[in-house]
C-alpha positions as CSV (number, residue, x, y, z in Angstrom):
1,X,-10.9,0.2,-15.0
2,X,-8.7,3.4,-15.8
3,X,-8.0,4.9,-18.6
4,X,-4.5,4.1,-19.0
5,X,-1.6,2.1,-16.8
6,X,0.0,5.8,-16.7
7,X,1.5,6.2,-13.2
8,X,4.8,8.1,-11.6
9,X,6.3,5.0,-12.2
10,X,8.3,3.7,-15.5
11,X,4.9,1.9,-17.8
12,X,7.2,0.0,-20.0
13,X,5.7,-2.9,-21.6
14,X,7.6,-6.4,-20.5
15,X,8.4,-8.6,-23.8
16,X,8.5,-11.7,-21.4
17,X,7.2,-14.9,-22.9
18,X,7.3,-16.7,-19.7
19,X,4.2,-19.2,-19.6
20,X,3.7,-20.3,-15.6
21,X,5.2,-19.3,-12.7
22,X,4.8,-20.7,-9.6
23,X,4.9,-18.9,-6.4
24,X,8.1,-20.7,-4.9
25,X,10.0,-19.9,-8.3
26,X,12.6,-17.1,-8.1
27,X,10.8,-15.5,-10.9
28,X,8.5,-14.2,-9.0
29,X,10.5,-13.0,-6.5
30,X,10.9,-9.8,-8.6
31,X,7.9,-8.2,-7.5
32,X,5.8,-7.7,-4.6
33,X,2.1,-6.2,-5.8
34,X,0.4,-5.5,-8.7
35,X,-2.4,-3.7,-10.5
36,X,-5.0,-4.6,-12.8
37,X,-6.4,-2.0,-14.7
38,X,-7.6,-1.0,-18.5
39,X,-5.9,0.8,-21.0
40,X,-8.8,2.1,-23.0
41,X,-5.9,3.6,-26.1
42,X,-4.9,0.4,-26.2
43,X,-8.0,-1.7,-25.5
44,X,-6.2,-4.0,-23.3
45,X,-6.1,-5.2,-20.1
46,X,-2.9,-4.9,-18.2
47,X,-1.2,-6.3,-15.1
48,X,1.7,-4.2,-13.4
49,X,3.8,-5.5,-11.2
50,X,6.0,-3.6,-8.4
51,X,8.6,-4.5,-6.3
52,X,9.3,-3.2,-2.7
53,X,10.3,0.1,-3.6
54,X,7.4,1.3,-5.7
55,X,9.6,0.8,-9.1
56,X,7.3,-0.9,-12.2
57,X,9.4,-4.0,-12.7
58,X,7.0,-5.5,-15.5
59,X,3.8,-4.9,-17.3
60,X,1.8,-7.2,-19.1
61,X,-1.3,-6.3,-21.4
62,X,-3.6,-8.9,-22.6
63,X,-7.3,-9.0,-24.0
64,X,-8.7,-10.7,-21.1
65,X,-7.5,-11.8,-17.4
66,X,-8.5,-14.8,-15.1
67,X,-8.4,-14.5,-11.2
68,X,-9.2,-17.3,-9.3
69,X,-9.6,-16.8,-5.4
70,X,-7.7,-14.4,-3.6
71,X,-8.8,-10.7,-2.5
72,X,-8.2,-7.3,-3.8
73,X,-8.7,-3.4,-3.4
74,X,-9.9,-1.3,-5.6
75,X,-8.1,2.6,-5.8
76,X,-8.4,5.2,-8.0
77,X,-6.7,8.9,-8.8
78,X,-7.4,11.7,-10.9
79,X,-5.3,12.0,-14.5
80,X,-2.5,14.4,-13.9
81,X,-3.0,15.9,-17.0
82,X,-6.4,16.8,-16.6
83,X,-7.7,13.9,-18.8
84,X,-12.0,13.5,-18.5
85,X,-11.4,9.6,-16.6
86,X,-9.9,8.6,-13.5
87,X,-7.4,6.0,-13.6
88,X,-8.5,3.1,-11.2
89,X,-6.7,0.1,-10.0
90,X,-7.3,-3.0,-8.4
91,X,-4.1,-4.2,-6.6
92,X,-3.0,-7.9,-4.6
93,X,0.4,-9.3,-3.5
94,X,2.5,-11.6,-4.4
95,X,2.5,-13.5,-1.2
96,X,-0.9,-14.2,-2.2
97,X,-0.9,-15.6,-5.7
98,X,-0.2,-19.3,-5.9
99,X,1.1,-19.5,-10.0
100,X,0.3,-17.2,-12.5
101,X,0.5,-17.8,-16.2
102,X,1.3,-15.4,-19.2
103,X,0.1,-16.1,-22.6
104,X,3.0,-15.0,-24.6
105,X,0.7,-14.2,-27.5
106,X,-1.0,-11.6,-25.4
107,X,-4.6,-13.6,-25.5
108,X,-4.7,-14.2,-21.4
109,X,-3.3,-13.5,-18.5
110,X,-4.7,-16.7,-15.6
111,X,-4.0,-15.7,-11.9
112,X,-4.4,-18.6,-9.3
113,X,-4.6,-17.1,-5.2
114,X,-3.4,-19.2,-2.3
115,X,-6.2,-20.6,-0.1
116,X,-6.4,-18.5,2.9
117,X,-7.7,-21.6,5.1
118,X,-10.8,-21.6,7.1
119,X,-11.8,-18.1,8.5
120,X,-11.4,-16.3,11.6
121,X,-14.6,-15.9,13.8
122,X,-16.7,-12.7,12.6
123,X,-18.8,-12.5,15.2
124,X,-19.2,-8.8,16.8
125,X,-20.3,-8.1,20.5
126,X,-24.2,-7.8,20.5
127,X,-23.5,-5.0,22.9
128,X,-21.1,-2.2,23.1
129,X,-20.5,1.4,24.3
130,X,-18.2,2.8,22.0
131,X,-15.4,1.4,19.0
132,X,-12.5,2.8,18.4
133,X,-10.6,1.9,15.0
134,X,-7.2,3.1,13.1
135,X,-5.1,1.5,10.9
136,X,-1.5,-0.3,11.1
137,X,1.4,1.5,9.9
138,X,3.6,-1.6,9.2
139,X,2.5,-5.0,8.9
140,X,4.1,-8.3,10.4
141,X,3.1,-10.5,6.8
142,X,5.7,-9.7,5.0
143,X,5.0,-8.6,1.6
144,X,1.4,-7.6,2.4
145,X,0.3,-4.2,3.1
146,X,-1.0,-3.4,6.6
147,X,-4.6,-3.0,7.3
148,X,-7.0,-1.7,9.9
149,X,-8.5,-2.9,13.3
150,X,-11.4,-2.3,15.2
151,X,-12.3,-2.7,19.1
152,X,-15.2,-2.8,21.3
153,X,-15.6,-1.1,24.4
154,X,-18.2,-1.3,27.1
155,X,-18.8,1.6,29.3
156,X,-16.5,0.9,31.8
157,X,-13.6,1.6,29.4
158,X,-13.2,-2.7,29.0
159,X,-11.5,-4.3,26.0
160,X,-14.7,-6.5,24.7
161,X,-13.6,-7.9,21.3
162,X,-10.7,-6.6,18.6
163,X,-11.3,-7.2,15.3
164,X,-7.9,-7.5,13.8
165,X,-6.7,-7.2,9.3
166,X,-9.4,-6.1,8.0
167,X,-10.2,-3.1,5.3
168,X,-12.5,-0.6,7.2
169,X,-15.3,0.7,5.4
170,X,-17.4,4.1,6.7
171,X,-21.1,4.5,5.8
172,X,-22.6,7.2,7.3
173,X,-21.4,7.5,10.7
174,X,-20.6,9.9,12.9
175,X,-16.5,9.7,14.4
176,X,-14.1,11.7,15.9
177,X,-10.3,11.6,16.9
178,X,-9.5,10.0,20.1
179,X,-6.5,9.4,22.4
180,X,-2.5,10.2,21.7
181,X,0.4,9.5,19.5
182,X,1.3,6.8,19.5
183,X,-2.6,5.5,20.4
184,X,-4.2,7.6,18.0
185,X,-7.7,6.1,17.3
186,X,-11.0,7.5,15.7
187,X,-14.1,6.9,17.7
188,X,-17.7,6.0,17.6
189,X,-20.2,5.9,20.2
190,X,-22.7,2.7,20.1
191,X,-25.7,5.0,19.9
192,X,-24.3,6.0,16.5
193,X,-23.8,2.1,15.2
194,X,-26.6,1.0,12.9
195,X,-25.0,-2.1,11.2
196,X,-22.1,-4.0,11.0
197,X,-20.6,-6.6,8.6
198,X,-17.7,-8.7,9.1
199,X,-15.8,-10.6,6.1
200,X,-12.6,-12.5,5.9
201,X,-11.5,-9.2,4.4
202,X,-13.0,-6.4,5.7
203,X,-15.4,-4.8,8.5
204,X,-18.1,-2.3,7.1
205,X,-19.7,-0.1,9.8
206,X,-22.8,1.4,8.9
207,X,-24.7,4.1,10.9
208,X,-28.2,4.7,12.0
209,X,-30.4,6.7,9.4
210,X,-31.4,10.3,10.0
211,X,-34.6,10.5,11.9
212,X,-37.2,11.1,9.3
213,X,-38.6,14.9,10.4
214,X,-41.8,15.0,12.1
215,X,-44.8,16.0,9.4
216,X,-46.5,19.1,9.8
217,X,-49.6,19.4,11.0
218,X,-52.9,20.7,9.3
């Protein structure tokens, strides 16, 4: 997953030999998301952690990982120096992780995720006229990153359903900006829709296939 944990931040490596941390200790405190990724010089796995200014407060390389629950995002940027790979990243929070434990040896790195509870209701309308989605700018969880929303319409301009926290994902549809600062929103008319899938997680809209071009005669 990357090529190497290079990023504008300091990549030093952490000589901790801390074993288990749970997620009430102050050692954790420290830091408020990480990164998994892969140094392929090294032929390691690694773990960065950042605190709430962006600074690198800790990495840990290991030859293998274990994540147990939880939910992640994977991102990924081209090497500033023009290197052949891109470096890719899968990132969580703190608030999320319930212990962690660091093999001091550097053998394995075992993550353990909170519970979430049980899950919201994922149901979408079963009809609509138009969505319009955007994303939060800040988020009330403290120490999670703010996600995106997505709301129904009918025709009449009526609030049907929002679907709140969730990762958007956009397959082949057709959108366009809507509305004003602060109510910025990107649009898609319900003609447009061909799927939708709702997770804890995230919301993946889909839409309709091209139409297949009409065969010519003779």
């Amino acid at each position: 997953m990357g090529e190497c944990p290079d990023t504008p931040q300091s990549t030093s490596e952490s000589t901790t030999t801390a074993t288990t941390t749970n997620a009430s200790d102050t050692g954790q405190k420290f830091w408020e998301f990480a990164d998994l990724g892969f140094d392929t010089g090294k032929n390691l796995w690694f773990i960065q952690f950042y605190n709430g200014t962006n600074e690198n407060v800790g990495t840990y390389f290991a030859k293998s990982l274990s994540l147990d629950g939880g939910r992640a995002a994977q991102y990924q940027w081209k090497d500033a120096q023009g290197g052949p790979f891109w470096h890719v990243r899968e990132r969580f929070f703190a608030t999320e992780i319930e212990k962690f434990s660091v093999d001091p040896a550097g053998g394995t790195i075992k993550l353990n995720f909170r519970y979430e509870g049980a899950e919201d209701d994922k149901t979408i309308p079963s009809e609509f006229a138009y969505i319009l989605y955007a994303f939060h700018l800040s988020s009330k969880d403290g120490g999670r990153a703010p996600m995106g929303f997505v709301e129904f319409y009918d025709s009449r301009g009526g609030l049907i359903r929002r679907v709140d926290n969730r990762w958007i994902i956009i397959e082949g549809l057709h959108r366009k900006t809507s509305g004003e600062f602060p109510e910025i929103r990107l649009r898609v008319e319900g003609k447009d829709v061909g799927e939708i899938t709702v997770t804890r997680t995230a919301i993946v809209i889909q839409g309709k296939p091209p139409a297949e071009p009409d065969s010519p005669v003779g």
